[in-house]
VEXMIMAR-443278 format. One line per field, with one value per residue (C-alpha): z, x, y. Coordinates in nm, 3 decimals. Each point is the difference from the previous one (the first is absolute). Layout:
# VEXMIMAR-443278
c3 [Z/...]
c1 [X/...]
c2 [Y/...]
***
This chain:
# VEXMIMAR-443278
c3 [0.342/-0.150/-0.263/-0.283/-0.356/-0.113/-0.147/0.292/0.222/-0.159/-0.020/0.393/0.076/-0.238/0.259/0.327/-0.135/-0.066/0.330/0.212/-0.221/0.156/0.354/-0.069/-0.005/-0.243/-0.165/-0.191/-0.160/-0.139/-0.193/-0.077/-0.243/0.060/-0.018/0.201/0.239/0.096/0.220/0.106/-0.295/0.081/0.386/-0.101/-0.186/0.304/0.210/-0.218/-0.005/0.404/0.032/0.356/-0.057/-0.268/-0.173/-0.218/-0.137/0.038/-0.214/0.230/0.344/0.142/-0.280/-0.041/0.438/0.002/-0.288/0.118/0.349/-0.184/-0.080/0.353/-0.060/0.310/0.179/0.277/-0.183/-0.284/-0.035/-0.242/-0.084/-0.207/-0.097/0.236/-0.323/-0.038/0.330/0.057/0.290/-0.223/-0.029/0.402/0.099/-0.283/0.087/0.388/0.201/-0.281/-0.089/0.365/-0.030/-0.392/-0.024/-0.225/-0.122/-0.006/-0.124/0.338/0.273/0.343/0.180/0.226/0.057/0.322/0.104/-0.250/0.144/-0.321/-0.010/0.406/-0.041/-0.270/0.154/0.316/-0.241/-0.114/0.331/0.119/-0.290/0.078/-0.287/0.064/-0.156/-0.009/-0.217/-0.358/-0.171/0.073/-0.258/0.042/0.209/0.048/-0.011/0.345/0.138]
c1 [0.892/-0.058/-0.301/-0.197/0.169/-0.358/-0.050/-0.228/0.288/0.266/-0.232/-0.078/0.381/0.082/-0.239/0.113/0.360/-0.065/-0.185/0.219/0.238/-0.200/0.031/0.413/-0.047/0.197/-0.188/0.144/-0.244/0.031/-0.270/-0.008/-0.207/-0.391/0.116/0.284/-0.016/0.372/0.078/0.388/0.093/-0.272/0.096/0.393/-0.022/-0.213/0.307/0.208/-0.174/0.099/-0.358/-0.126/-0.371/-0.180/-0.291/-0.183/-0.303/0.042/-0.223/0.116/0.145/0.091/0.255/0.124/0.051/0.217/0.196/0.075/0.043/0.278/0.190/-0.024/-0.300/-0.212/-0.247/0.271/0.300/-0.275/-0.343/-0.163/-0.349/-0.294/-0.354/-0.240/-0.157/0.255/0.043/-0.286/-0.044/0.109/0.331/0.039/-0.010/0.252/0.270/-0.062/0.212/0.220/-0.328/0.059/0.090/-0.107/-0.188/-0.310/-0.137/-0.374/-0.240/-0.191/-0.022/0.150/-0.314/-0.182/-0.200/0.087/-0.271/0.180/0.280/0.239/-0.024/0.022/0.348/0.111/-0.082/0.177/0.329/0.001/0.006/0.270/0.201/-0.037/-0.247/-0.355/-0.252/-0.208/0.226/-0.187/0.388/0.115/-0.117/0.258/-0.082/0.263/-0.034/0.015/-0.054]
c2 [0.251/-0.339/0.036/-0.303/0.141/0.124/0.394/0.093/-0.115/0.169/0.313/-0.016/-0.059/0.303/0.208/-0.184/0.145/0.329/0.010/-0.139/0.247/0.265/-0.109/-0.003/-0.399/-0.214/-0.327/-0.256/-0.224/-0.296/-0.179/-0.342/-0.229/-0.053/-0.395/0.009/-0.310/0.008/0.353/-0.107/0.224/0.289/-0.031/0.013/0.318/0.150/-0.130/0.208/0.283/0.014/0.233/0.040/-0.118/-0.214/0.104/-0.275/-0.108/-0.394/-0.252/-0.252/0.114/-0.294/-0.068/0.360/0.056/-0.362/0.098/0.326/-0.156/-0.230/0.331/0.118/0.262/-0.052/0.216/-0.014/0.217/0.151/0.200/-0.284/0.182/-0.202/0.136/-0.186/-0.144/-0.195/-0.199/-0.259/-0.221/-0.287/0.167/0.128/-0.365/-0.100/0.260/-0.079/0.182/0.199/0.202/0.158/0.390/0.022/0.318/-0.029/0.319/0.067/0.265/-0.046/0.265/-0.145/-0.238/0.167/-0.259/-0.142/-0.272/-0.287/-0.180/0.009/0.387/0.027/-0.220/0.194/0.395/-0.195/-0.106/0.335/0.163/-0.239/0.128/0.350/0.125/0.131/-0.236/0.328/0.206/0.022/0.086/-0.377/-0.180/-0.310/-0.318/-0.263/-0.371/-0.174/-0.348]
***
């Protein structure tokens, strides 16, 4: 779980711990400077902590995804999870292709509204991948083209 260094931060990652805790889940997190522009030394440590998945909470996703990209963390070989806050259109069309498979976490129910083309496509992707669109427990979309 990579996390800003603020109090509110380190008091959600406290919880997200003692949750996942709960769930018989270990989470390392790692929290890095509010004004860190440089993540080769965040995305190293999250190389070392050989974890499965990646949790964060990027101020700038672009930067964080290549640098963990430069340690070998892809969506490909790990679960790399972002609040859909976080990821703009702006930043989709800067990470291109290596945005494909990131799962973004919203506090929406699954669409059920089928007459607009994005949803249609996505409730289609879904399908294709096995999941129910319709389920109200899935509450994790993933990034495609």
């Amino acid at each position: 779980l990579m996390l800003p260094d603020t109090p509110t931060l380190q008091f959600a990652g406290e919880l997200i711990v003692k949750m996942a805790a709960l769930l018989k889940v270990k989470v390392d997190t790692i929290y890095y400077p509010q004004d860190t522009t440089d993540f080769a030394p965040v995305a190293a440590q999250v190389s070392q902590a050989d974890d499965e998945a990646v949790g964060m909470l990027p101020l700038n996703p672009v930067v964080v995804v290549n640098a963990l990209a430069q340690e070998g963390i892809t969506p490909e070989n790990h679960d790399l999870v972002v609040p859909g806050g976080v990821i703009t259109p702006e930043s989709l069309k800067q990470l291109g292709t290596a945005a494909n498979g990131i799962l973004v976490v919203s506090e929406a129910m699954p669409p059920t509204e089928t007459s607009n083309k994005g949803i249609q496509e996505f409730r289609a992707d879904m399908e294709a991948d096995g999941k129910n669109p319709d389920d109200p427990t899935l509450m994790v979309g993933s990034l495609a083209d």
